[in-house]
TINUKE-686485 format. One line per 5 residues: for each residue x, y, z of C-alpha. Coordinates in steps of 0.001 Angstrom, whole numbers. Last residue first. Layout:
<nodes>
X/Y/Z  ...
</nodes>
This chain:
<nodes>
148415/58169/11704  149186/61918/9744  151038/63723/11980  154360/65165/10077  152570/64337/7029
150008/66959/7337  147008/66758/4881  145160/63858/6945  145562/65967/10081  144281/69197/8931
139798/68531/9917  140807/66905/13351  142981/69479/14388  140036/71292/15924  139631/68517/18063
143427/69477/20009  141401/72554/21247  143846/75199/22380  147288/73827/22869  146560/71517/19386
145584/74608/17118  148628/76865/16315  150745/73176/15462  148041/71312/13695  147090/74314/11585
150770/74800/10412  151139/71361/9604  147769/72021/7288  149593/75085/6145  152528/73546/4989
150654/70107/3439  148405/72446/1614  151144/73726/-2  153571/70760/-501  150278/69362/-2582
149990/71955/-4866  153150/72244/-5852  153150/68035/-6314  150272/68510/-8108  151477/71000/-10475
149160/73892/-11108  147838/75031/-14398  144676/75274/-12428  144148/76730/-8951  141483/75080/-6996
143687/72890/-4541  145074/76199/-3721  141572/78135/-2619  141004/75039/-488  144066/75020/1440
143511/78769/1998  139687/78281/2652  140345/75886/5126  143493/77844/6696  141160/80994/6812
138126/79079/8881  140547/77863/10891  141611/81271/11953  138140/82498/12075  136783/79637/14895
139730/81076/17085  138831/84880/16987  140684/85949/20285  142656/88603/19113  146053/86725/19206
144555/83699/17352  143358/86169/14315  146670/87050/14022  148269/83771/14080  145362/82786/11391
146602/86189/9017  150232/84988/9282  149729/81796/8056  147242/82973/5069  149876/85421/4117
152500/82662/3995  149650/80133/2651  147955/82627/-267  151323/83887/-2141  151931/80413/-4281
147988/81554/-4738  149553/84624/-6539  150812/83402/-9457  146908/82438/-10013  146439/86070/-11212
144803/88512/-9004  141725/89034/-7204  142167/86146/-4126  145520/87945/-3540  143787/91259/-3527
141436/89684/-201  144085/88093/1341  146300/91367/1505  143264/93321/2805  142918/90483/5461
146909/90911/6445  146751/94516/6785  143826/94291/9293  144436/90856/11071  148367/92666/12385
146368/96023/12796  144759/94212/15496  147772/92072/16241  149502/95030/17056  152845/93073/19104
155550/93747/17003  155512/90599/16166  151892/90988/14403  152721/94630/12998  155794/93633/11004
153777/90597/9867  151006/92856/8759  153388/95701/7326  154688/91857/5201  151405/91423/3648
151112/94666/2132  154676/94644/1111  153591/91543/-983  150334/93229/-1948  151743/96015/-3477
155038/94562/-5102  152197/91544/-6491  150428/94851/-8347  146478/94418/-7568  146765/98058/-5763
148691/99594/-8525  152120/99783/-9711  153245/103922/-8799  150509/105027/-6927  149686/102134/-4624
153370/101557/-4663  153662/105054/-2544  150555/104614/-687  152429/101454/510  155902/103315/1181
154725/105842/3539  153556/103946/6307  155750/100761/5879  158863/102812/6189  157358/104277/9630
156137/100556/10143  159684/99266/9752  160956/102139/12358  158608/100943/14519  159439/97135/14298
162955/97260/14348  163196/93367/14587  165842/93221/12454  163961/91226/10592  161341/94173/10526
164280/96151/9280  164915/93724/6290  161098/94171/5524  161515/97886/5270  164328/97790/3455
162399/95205/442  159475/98004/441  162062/100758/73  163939/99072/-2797  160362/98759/-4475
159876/102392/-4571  163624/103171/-5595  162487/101198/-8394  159546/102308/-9449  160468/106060/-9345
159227/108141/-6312  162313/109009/-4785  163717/110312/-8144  164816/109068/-10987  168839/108811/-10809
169565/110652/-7262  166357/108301/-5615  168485/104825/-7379  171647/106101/-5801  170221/106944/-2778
167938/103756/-2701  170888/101474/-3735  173475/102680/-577  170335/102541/1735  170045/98430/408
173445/97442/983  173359/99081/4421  170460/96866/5271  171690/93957/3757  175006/94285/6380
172879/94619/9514  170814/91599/8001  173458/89272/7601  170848/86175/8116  171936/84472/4253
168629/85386/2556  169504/88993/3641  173319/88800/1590  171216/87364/-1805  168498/90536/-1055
171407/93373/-813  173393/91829/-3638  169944/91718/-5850  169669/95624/-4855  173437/95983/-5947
172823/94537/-9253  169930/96565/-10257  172161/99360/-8860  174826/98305/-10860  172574/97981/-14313
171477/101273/-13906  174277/102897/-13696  175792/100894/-16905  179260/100238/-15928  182049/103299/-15535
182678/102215/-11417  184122/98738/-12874  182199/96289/-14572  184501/93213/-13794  183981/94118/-10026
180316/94458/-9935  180054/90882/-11855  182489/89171/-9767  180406/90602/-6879  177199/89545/-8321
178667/86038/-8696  179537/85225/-5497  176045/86709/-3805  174651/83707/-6388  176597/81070/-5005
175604/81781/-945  172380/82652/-1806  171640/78912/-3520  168325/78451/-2920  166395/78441/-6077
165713/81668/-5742  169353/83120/-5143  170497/80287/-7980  167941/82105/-10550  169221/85332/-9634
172626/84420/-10227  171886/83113/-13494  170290/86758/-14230  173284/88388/-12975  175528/86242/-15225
173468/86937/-18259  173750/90424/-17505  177146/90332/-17250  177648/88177/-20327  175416/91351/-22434
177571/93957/-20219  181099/92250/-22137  183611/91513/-19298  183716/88290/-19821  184364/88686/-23651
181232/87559/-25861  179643/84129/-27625  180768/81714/-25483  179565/83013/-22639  175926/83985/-24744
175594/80748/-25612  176492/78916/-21852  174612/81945/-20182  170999/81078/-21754  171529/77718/-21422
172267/78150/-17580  169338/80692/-17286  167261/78332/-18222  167988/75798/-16215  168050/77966/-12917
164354/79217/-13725  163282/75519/-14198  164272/74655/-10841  163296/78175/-9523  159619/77178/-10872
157379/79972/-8242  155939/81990/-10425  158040/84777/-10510  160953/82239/-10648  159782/81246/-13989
159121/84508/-15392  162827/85618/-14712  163962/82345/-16538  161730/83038/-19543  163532/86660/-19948
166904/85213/-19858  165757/82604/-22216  164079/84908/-24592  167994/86469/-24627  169547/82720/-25145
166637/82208/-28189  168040/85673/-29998  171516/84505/-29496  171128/81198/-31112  169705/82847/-33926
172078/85336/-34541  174944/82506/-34601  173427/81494/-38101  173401/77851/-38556  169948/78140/-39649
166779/75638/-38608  167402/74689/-35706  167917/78585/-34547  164518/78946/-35931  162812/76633/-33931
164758/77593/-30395  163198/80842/-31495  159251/79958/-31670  159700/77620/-28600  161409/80502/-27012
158828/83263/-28224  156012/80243/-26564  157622/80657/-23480  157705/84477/-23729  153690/84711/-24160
152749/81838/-21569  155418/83001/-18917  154074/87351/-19284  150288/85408/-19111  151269/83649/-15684
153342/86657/-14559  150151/89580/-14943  152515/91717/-12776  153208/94413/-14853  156737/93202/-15389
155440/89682/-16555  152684/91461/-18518  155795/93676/-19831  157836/91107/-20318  155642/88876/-22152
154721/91649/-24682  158580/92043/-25875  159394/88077/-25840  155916/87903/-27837  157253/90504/-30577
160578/89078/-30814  158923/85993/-31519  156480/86704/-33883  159377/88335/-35827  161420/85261/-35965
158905/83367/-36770  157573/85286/-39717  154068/84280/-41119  151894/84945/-37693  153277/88632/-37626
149922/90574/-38540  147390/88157/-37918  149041/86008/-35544  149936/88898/-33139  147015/90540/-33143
145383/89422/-30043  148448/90417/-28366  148338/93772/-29284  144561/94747/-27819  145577/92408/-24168
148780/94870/-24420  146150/97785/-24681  144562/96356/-22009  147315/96105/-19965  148504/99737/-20020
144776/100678/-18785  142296/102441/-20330  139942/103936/-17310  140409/107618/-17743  139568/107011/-21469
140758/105511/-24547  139380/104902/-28097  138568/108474/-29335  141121/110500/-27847  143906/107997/-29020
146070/106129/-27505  145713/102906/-29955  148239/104337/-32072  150969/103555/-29891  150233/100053/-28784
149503/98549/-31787  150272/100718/-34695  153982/101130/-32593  154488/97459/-31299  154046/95839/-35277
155940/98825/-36439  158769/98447/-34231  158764/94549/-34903  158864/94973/-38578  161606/97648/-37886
163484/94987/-35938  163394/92549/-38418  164364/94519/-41237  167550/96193/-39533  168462/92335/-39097
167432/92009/-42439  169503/94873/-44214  172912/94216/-41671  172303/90611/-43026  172375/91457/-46994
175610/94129/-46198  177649/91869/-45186  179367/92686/-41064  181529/95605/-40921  180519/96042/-37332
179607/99443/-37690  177073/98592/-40024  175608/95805/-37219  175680/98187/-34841  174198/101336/-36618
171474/98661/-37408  170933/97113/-33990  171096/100195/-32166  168762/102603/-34470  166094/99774/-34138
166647/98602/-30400  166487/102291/-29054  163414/103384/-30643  160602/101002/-30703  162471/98161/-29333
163415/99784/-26637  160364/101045/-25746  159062/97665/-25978  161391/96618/-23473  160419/99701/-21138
157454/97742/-20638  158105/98079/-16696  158394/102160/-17028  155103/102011/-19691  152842/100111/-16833
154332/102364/-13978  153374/105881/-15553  150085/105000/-16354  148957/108464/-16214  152267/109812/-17598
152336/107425/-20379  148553/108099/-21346  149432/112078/-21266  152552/112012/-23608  150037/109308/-26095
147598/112050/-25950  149885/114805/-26486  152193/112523/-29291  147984/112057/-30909  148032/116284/-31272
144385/117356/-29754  146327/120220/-28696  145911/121332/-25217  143328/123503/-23423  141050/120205/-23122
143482/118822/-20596  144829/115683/-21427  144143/113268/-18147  147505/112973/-15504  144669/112650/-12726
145693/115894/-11751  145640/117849/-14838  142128/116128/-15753  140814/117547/-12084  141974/121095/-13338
140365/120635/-16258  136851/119520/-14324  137083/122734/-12080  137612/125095/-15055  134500/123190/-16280
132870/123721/-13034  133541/127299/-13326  131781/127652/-16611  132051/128281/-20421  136033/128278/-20022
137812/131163/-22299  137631/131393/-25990  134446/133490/-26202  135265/135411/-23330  137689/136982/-25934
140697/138068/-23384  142202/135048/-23090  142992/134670/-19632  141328/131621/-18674  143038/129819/-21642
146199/131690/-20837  145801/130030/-17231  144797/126178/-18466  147885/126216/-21531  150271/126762/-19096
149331/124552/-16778  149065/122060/-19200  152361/122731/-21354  155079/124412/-18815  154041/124614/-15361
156035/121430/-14050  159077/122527/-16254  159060/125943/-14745  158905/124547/-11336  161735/121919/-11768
163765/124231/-13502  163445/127156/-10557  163956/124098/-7591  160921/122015/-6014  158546/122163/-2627
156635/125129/-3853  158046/127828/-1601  161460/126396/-2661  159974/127843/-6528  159350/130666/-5329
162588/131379/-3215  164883/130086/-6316  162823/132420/-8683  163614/135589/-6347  166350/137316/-8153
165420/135640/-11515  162045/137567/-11437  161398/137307/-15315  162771/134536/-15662  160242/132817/-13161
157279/134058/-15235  158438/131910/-18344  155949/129040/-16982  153018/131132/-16089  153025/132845/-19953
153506/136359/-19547  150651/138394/-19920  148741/139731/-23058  148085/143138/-23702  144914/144488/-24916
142012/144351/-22543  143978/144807/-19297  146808/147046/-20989  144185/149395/-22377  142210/149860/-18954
145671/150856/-17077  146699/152707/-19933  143477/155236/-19489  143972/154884/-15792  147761/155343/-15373
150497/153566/-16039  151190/153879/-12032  149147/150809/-11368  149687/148644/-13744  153196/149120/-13745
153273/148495/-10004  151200/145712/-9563  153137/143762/-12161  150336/141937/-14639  149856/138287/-14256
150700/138472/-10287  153606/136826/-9120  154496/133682/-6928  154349/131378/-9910  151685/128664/-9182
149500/130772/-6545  149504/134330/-8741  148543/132220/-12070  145962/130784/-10160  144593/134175/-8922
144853/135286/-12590  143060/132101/-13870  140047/132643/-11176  139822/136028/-12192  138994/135411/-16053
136851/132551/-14881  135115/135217/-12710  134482/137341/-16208  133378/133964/-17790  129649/133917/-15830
128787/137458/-17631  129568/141027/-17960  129251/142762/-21053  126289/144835/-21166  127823/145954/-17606
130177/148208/-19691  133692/149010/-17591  135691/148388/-20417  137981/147230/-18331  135028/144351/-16506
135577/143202/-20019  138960/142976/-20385  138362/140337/-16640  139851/142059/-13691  142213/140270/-11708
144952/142549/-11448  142656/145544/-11778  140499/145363/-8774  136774/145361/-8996  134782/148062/-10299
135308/150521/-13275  132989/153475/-14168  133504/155017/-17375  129717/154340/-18039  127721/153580/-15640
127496/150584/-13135  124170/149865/-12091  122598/148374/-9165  118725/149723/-8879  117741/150262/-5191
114876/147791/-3807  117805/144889/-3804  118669/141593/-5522  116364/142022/-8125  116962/138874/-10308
118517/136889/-13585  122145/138096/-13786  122553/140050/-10193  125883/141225/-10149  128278/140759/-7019
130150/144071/-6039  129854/143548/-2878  129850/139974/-2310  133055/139932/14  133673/135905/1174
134967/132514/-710  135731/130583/1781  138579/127903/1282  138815/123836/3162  142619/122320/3417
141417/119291/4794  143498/117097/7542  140822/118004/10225  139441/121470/9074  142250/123999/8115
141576/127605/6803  141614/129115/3552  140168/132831/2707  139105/133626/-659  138300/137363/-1008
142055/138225/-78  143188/136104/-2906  141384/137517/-5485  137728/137354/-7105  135952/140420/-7495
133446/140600/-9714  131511/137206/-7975  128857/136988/-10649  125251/135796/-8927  122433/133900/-10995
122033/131408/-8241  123869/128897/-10537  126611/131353/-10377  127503/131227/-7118  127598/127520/-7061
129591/127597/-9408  132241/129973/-8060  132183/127621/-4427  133314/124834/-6928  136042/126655/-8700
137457/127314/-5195  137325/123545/-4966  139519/123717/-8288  141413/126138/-6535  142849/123469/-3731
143380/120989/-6189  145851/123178/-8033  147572/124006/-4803  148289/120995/-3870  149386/119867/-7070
152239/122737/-7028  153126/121708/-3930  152538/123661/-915  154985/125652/1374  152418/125637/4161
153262/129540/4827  153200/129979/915  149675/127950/584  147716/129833/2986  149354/133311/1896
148416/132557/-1460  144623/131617/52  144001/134729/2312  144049/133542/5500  141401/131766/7447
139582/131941/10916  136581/132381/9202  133629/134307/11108  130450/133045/10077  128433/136219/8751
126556/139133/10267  124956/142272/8345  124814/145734/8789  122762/148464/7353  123209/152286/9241
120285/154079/10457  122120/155733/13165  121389/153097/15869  122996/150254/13477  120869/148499/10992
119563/144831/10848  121262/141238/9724  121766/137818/10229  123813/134784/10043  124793/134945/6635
126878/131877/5232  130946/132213/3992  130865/130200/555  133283/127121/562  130613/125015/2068
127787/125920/19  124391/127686/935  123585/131070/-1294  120990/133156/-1615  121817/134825/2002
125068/135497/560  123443/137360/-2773  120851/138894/-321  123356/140298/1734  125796/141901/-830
122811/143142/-2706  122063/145397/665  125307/146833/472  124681/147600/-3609  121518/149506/-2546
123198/151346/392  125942/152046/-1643  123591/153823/-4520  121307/155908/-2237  124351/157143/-613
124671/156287/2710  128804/156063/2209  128835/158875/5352  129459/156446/8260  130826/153309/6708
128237/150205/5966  128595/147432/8618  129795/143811/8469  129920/142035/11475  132177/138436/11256
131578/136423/13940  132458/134617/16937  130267/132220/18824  127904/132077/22190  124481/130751/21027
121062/132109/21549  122617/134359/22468  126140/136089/22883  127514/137110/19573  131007/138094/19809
132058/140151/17079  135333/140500/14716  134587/144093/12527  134064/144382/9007  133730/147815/7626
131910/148403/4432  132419/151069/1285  135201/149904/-41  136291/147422/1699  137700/147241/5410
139587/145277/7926  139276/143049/10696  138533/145661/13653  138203/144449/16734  135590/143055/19352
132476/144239/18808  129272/142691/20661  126300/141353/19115  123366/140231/20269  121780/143957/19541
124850/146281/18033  127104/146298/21175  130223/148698/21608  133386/146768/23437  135727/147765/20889
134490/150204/18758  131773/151346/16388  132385/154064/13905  132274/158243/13876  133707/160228/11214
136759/161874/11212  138981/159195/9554  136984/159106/6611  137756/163060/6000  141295/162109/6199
140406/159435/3661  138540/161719/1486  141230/164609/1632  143744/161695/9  141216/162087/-3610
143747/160599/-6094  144116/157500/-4734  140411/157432/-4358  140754/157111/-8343  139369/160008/-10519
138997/158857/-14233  135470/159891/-14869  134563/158363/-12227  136450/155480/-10252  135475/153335/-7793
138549/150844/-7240  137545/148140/-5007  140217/146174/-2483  142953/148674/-2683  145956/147065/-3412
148329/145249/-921  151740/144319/-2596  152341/147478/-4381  152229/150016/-1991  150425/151711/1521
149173/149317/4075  145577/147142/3385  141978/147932/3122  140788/144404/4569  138984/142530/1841
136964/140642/4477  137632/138037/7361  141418/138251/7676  143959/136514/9637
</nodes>
């Protein structure tokens, strides 16, 4: 662990901190000096310089020594002791030492290393005292923790922050590299120190008695991460954007494991070619680097928690375009400040377009999907019918032989509804009428309004166009609009289909069905779910073979409906039938869709150990098809972790629990049902596991985002609501529990759109419920949930 820029071993990998050079001499050129260097007299271990007593030596620069001290009053504490070199008392040093300690002592930020004090040693030597950081040097940092590529990102953006504040004292670093920003770990916090000052420039102020200046064919700083300008070695033309230069070469070094320029070509060019490749050549882009050192590309990129592809792919586009915008080597086209560096790198996280792109609208829309990455996965319907369903249907239809007047409207129809989707959801994500806070549903809420102006004169289309929107509200979670929009596509459909005896009409109202029945048991209706999907199947059964993937879908749906409705038995029959006329060569997808509804129908029927291998089997499949973080091996994970707390595994379910809520967080959204559902159930698994503190906690959040959302969710309200007054018996809070049955039962009888008898067989659960938790305590608290409980009603 280093304090300072240390002056490190012999070769490539360690560079001399500064390089002073005049007239093109180079201390590597001079090796008398450092035998000469090695003569001279310096402070060790155990000497004392006032309060201050020296321990080791850290390293050196080049023309300090820094040296781990031990101050003993009025506080005991290590720090860092940084003293000029015996024989670099030049009028010139001395002056640029001192402007090391007043640009530190100007400064107060917590990535900056703070002065502590200061005086001169017995031989008239400066020296100054700084917090000691117990840090590395920040690539090191981030190899040894083998962090992401994010991680690291976020980490140099607060690097970005420390540079700023720098500069709005009217300081330029010179000299940023890794070794000069040292990372160490507070709490959970990954927290860097930007140290080593000595070369800082004064922009607006007289940072020392001595005059600073750099003359001509002198270079400072250290050539890797030296700005074109800092080449021409010309303090005329040093400003703020010669440390943005640096910061994008140190971030280049963290996100590919190699410096922009090789160390060793650089260095051995030459000083002449040195200075012209600097200000001349241009450097590799980041995310071709790995090519370059195919040798060790699979140990870089396993340093960053991913393979070569994955890595090259992450750093291609934004990253990309970030570093070679810091590196340009006109200042002109390089980031004003270091905050604004900081802000990109912030967009890049939060999946924002970075300003370095193209303002291209497929860049924008590329950057929406990825930021809302959950809404467009769930609308994949509309996707489909962008893209997919349009080249699909017609090559279909042509293939099929079929006239030539309907193959023309049916390719018709689903180009109108293309276009309709595509100026209305497409061309919306723009940079002009989104921001960080446009949301996949709002553009949806922007399409829908639409509809009857654009579509309103074509049934058919209007239809296909409300099936597609439903879904993806229903899919987002919005269920009660998703059921208004794809109920009123069936009405719309059932209307034309009595109107033609076309078979294509038919078939288009038995798909809406499919679609209505999964809103319907979303919300609760598994009567009317089962119905539909019945209809739905009878056309499309007689329509296709068996084995055809559009009956098998139908099938799975209908099976569905029965699992909700109550039927597990019935509906586990059917999604083995299903699996088994498919084959191993069915749609991937479709299986483990399948398999996961297996896993739930064979839970609902107590055979838990066997659900629970069920569902493993579908996450690995689903986590070796998009990843561990896709939306559906996501919500597989929340649905094992319930099966385990049936299991009564409670630890291992809250271990599951743990990681998987962050995870939906991410992927659907705090408000998303998913989210609140597996919310609700970490609660449960913490109530019988015996934490009924964390029991109440998980449970109240869950209350609290059902109470936000859609009125789907107050079928939701009396399980959670339940589980929550159980808790809140455990830990003693009595008068709360009934408070949260009375404002469950009275949240339900609120909801509109609700049937009575729904409504009713609610309030009648939890006032039983009430009765039962409250008689052994205080039968008169029963008094207020008798009249709604049948079981005791007089």
């Amino acid at each position: 662990m280093t304090i300072d820029d240390p002056s490190p071993p012999e070769g490539d990998d360690a560079p001399t901190g500064d390089v002073d050079t005049q007239h093109g001499a180079t201390e590597e050129d001079l090796p008398s000096l450092r035998r000469v260097r090695e003569q001279l007299p310096g402070l060790k271990p155990g000497d004392t310089l006032g309060r201050f007593t020296i321990r080791s030596i850290l390293g050196e620069g080049g023309f300090g020594v820094v040296y781990r001290a031990t101050q003993t009053e009025p506080v005991r504490r290590d720090v860092a002791l940084k003293v000029i070199k015996p024989g670099m008392d030049s009028k010139a040093v001395l002056a640029r030492f001192e402007a090391e300690r007043q640009a530190l002592a100007l400064m107060e930020h917590p990535f900056v290393a703070t002065v502590l004090d200061g005086g001169v040693t017995d031989d008239a030597r400066p020296y100054f005292v700084m917090e000691f950081v117990r840090g590395e040097p920040i690539t090191e940092f981030c190899d040894k923790l083998k962090m992401g590529v994010r991680d690291r990102v976020a980490l140099l953006a607060k690097v970005c922050e420390a540079v700023q504040h720098a500069h709005s004292k009217g300081l330029i670093h010179r000299d940023i590299k890794p070794s000069n920003i040292l990372v160490t770990i507070q709490g959970d916090e990954a927290v860097p120190k930007v140290i080593d000052f000595g070369i800082a420039k004064a922009l607006n102020q007289k940072l020392a008695e001595g005059t600073i200046f750099t003359h001509v064919g002198q270079m400072l700083g250290t050539p890797e991460y030296m700005s074109p300008e800092q080449a021409e070695a010309s303090s005329i033309d040093i400003d703020t954007r010669t440390d943005i230069y640096s910061l994008g070469a140190v971030l280049y070094e963290l996100l590919t494991g190699s410096r922009a320029f090789d160390s060793m070509e650089l260095r051995s060019a030459g000083f002449e070619e040195m200075r012209r490749v600097i200000r001349e050549v241009d450097p590799p882009r980041p995310s071709t680097r790995l090519s370059a050192h195919a040798e060790d590309a699979a140990s870089i990129a396993a340093t960053r928690r991913t393979e070569v592809k994955g890595l090259s792919g992450t750093l291609r586009r934004d990253l990309d375009w970030v570093i070679m915008k810091c590196l340009e080597k006109d200042r002109m086209r390089r980031y004003t400040t270091a905050s604004e560096l900081a802000l990109e790198l912030r967009r890049y996280l939060a999946d924002e377009p970075v300003l370095a792109g193209p303002p291209s609208l497929t860049y924008r829309v590329s950057k929406f999907i990825k930021r809302h990455r959950a809404g467009v996965l769930v609308t994949s319907g509309l996707a489909a019918a962008i893209v997919i369903g349009v080249v699909g249907t017609v090559a279909g239809l042509l293939e099929a032989n079929q006239q030539a007047s309907i193959a023309r409207r049916e390719a018709e129809l689903k180009l109108d509804v293309a276009d309709f989707l595509t100026r209305n959801l497409i061309t919306e994500i723009s940079p002009y009428e989104t921001g960080p806070d446009t949301t996949v549903s709002t553009l949806l809420d922007a399409a829908s309004s639409r509809v009857d102006r654009d579509v309103g004169d074509d049934p058919r289309t209007e239809a296909l166009v409300r099936n597609a929107l439903g879904v993806a509200y229903r899919d987002l979670g919005l269920r009660e609009i998703g059921l208004e929009q794809i109920t009123r596509a069936v009405e719309l459909l059932d209307g034309v289909a009595a109107e033609t005896t076309a078979k294509r009409a038919d078939v288009d109202a038995a798909w809406a069905r499919l679609d209505l029945a999964t809103a319907l048991w979303r919300v609760g209706r598994a009567d009317e779910a089962l119905k539909a999907s019945s209809a739905a199947f009878d056309v499309l059964g007689a329509e296709y073979p068996d084995d055809d993937q559009r009956v098998l879908r139908s099938r799975t749906q209908l099976a569905s409906a029965m699992k909700h409705s109550g039927d597990a038995e019935r509906a586990e029959r059917i999604y083995r039938e299903c699996l088994d006329l498919a084959g191993a060569e069915g749609d991937p997808d479709w299986r483990s869709t399948t398999r996961y509804n297996l896993a739930l129908a064979i839970q609902s029927q107590g055979r838990l150990d066997e659900a629970l291998t069920q569902f493993e089997a579908v996450l690995d499949a689903q986590a070796d098809a998009s990843g561990p973080d896709g939306p559906k091996a996501v919500r597989t994970r929340s649905e094992l972790a319930s099966c385990l707390t049936r299991l009564a595994r409670y630890d291992e379910a809250e271990n599951v629990y743990n990681a998987v809520i962050p995870q939906l967080e991410a992927v659907f959204g705090d408000d998303h049902p998913r989210t609140t559902q597996t919310l609700a159930n970490r609660g449960v698994n913490a109530l019988r596991g015996g934490d009924s503190l964390a029991a109440e906690q998980h449970l109240l959040l869950a209350i609290e985002r059902i109470v936000r959302q859609e009125t789907w969710s107050q079928r939701f309200i009396p399980v959670v609501a339940k589980q929550l007054a159980n808790a809140l018996v455990e830990n003693g809070r009595v008068d709360n529990a009934v408070i949260t049955l009375e404002t469950a039962i009275r949240e339900i009888r609120a909801v509109e759109g609700l049937e009575d008898k729904l409504k009713d067989a609610r309030v009648a659960m939890l006032a039983c419920h009430a009765v039962e938790l409250f008689t052994p305590l205080d039968p008169a608290l029963t008094s207020r949930f008798r009249a709604d409980c049948p079981a005791s009603s007089p």
